[in-house]
Residue, then its C-alpha position, 0 to 999 in steps of 0.5 A: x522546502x514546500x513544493x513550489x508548484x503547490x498552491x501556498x495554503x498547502x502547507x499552511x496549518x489552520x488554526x485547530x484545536x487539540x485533539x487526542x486519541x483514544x488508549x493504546x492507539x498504535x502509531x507506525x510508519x511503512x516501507x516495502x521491501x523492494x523500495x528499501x533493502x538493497x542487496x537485491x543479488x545477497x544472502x540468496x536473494x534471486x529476482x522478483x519482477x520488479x527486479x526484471x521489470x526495473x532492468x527493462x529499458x524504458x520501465x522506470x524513470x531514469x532507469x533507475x532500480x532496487x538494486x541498492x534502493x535505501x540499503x537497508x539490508x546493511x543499515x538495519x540497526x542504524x534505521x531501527x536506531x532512527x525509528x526509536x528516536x522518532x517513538x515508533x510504536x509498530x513498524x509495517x514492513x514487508x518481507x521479500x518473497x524471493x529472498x525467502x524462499x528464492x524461486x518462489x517454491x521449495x525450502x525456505x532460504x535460511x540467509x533470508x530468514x536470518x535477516x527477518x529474524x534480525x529485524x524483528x528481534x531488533x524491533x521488540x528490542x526497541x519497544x516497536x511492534x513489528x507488523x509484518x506483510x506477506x506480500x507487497x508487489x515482489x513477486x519471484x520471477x520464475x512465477x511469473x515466468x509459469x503464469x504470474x498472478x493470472x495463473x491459479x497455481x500462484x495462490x497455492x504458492x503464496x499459501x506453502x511461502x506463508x507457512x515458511x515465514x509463520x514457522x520462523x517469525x510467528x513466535x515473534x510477530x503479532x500483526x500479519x497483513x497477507x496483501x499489499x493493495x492487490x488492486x496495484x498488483x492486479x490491475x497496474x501490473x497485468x492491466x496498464x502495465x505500468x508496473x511490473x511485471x508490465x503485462x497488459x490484458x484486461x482479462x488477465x488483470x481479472x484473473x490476477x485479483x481473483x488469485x491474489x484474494x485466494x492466496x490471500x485466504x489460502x495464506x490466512x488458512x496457513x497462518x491459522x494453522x501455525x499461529x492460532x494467536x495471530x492478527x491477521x488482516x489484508x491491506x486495500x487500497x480504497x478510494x471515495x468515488x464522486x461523479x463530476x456532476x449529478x447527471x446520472x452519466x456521471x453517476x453511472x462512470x462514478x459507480x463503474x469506477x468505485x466497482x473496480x476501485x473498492x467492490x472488487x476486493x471489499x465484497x469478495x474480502x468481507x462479503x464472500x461475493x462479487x457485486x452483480x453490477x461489476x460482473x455485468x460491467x466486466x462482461x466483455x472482459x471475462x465470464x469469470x470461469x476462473x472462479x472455482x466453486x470454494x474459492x469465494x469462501x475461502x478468500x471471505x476467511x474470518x479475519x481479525x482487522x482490515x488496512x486500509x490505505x488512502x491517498x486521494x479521491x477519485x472523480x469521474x464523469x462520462x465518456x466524451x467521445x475522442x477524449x484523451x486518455x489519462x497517463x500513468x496509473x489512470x491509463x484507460x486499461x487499468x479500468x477493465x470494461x470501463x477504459x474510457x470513463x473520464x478522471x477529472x481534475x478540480x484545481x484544488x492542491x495537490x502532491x508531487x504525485x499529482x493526486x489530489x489532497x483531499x483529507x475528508x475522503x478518508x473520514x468517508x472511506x473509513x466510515x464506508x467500511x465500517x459502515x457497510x462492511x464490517x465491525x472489526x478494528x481498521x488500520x490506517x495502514x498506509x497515508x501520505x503524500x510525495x513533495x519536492x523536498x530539498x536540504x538547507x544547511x542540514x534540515x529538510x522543512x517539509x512543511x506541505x508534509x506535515x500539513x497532509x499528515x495534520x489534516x489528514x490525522x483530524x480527520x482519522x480522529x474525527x472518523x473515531x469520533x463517528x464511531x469507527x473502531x481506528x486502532x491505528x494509523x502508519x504514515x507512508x513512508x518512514x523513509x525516502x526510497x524507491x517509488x516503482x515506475x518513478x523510481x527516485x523522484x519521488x519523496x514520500x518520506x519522513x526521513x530524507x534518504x540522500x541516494x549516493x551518500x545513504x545518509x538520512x535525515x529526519x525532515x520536519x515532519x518526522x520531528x512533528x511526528x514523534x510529538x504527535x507520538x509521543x503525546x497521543x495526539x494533536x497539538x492545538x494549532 
């Protein structure tokens, strides 16, 4: 069932013609670790920050946790089953750090790989490529416990886990993403706090995305070294940014924003620099001492592909004196040095999530990419949309779904037209699970997961899906 707060043309399929992509396109869908697997104390799994975070009073909605999340750890042949009925070419998962290598330093914990290795063996069984991501938000507790992501010491550590899994999975695995969105990492978990580990200080945030992109190098330096033959790339999550109105304010909170959003990890990434304007912005904040002489080679490694994930647009206007902050991962502290540029709503339809659908952003995005920073091959490696979704004698109808999927794969297809090299597109997520803060109200999946039964259901647009698979593109509509 559509959400009923959405404006009916949502979920309304305009007509359109058909389109396909090109050859070999690589269709997927993700999931997290966390917000899947359950068994958050089996097989030697110790906690992650999202584990103390999730026990926290207050920190979630509902008070919900991972603690059993999709149970996927004990239903792992039965969802793999699903993924080969819907055709999946690849699988983008992530592996659970302390669950390999529990404490986040010293050997590797045999139990946890095994249950990897199950996993990717059962995928190429099935004909689905695996995809695997180092890093998706889960780091182990007793390295926040020693100064988190702040801390230098935590890239150093993600380099010597990186090594652990290449040696057991990297015969198998292909495709390895280091980071998941590092701006979530970084700025919701040590900027607003509202994720975990649930710090707030702008200095620290700084500090974190820095670290994180020299683990991710470090990482990349590890993968080398055990697979030469890997395809390796990172996953940020980018968003177009466009003032309210054309005074030059407007433009100017625009360029602050689109610093901290895309600059802050796209330079540093596929630059080897950071952009002057945002270290100037950044002034009051940081010096940036916590930048070494090395590290800005060693996060800007030559990679093989760049993810991208997209949800929404940004638009922002001016401060306004005594004007209200925004709730939530808008919160004034997620934006370091800018805290009060102003997010404004336009009225057009949007998600569960409150984000505004805005398809054309990705053509933008992807083009900005391109464009401006690289020619090597882009994944969508993340994009979809959460609605209320309710069961009716069996099925889930998701129709504003599968209208977010349409609209936003023209316009993933109308990106390769402009000469983007897309190879692939993994829609979020294959499953309803655990969404962080909002623990389990919201439903991005296209499969609904009922919590207390762990029964699964493929919704409309999972159906809708595996045709657009299965025929290498777009139906006319």
């Amino acid at each position: 069932m559509s959400n009923p707060a959405s404006p009916p043309a949502v979920g309304v399929l305009a007509e359109r013609p058909p389109l396909t992509f090109p050859p070999g396109f690589l269709w997927g869908a993700a999931t997290a670790a966390y917000q899947i697997e359950g068994a958050a104390a089996e097989g030697g799994r110790t906690p992650s920050i999202w584990d103390t975070f999730s026990h926290t009073p207050g920190r979630v909605v509902g008070g919900h946790t991972g603690d059993v999340a999709c149970d996927h750890y004990h239903r792992l042949d039965s969802d793999i089953a699903l993924m080969a009925e819907l055709g999946l070419k690849s699988y983008r998962f992530s592996v659970s750090w302390s669950r390999v290598q529990p404490g986040g330093s010293g050997p590797a914990n045999p139990e946890g790989l095994d249950f990897y290795r199950r996993l990717v063996d059962a995928l190429l069984a099935n004909g689905i490529e695996p995809w695997l991501t180092l890093y998706h938000w889960d780091l182990p507790q007793p390295l926040e416990d020693a100064g988190g992501w702040p801390a230098r010491d935590t890239a150093a550590r993600f380099a010597d886990y990186t090594a652990l899994v290449a040696d057991a999975l990297g015969d198998r695995v292909r495709y390895w993403t280091t980071l998941n969105e590092p701006w979530c990492s970084a700025f919701l978990g040590y900027g607003s706090g509202v994720h975990a580990p649930g710090r707030s200080d702008p200095g620290d945030a700084v500090r974190a995305g820095h670290h994180l992109m020299l683990g991710h190098g470090l990482a990349v330096r590890a993968l080398r070294a055990a697979r030469p033959d890997a395809e390796v790339g990172v996953t940020v999550n980018l968003y177009p940014v466009t003032p309210a109105t054309d005074s030059p304010a407007d433009a100017d909170a625009a360029r602050r924003i689109d610093a901290l959003a895309n600059r802050f990890f796209l330079d540093p990434l596929l630059r080897g620099s950071y952009p002057a304007d945002l270290m100037a912005d950044l002034a009051p904040v940081t010096d940036f001492g916590h930048v070494r002489e090395g590290d800005l080679a060693t996060i800007a490694a030559p990679l093989d592909l760049v993810g991208v994930n997209y949800y929404s647009r940004h638009v922002v206007a001016a401060p306004v004196e005594g004007a209200a902050p925004e709730a939530y991962w808008r919160a004034p502290s997620c934006w370091p040095g800018s805290e009060d540029v102003r997010f404004v709503t336009r009225g057009v339809p949007v998600t569960d999530m409150d984000w505004e659908i805005d398809a054309p952003g990705l053509v933008e995005t992807l083009r900005r990419v391109h464009e401006e920073y690289t020619d090597l091959p882009l994944y969508v490696t993340e994009n979809g949309s959460a609605f209320v979704d309710a069961v009716v004698d069996g099925e889930v109808d998701d129709v504003d779904r599968l209208a977010y999927f349409d609209a936003h794969l023209r316009a993933a297809h109308e990106a390769i037209s402009a000469g983007v090299p897309l190879r692939g597109y993994f829609a979020w997520s294959l499953m309803d699970n655990f969404e962080w803060a909002w623990g389990y109200t919201k439903r991005f999946g296209m499969i609904y997961v009922d919590y207390d039964s762990q029964v699964r259901i493929p919704k409309s647009s999972a159906r809708w899906y595996a045709e657009v698979i299965r025929r290498n593109g777009l139906a006319a509509q």
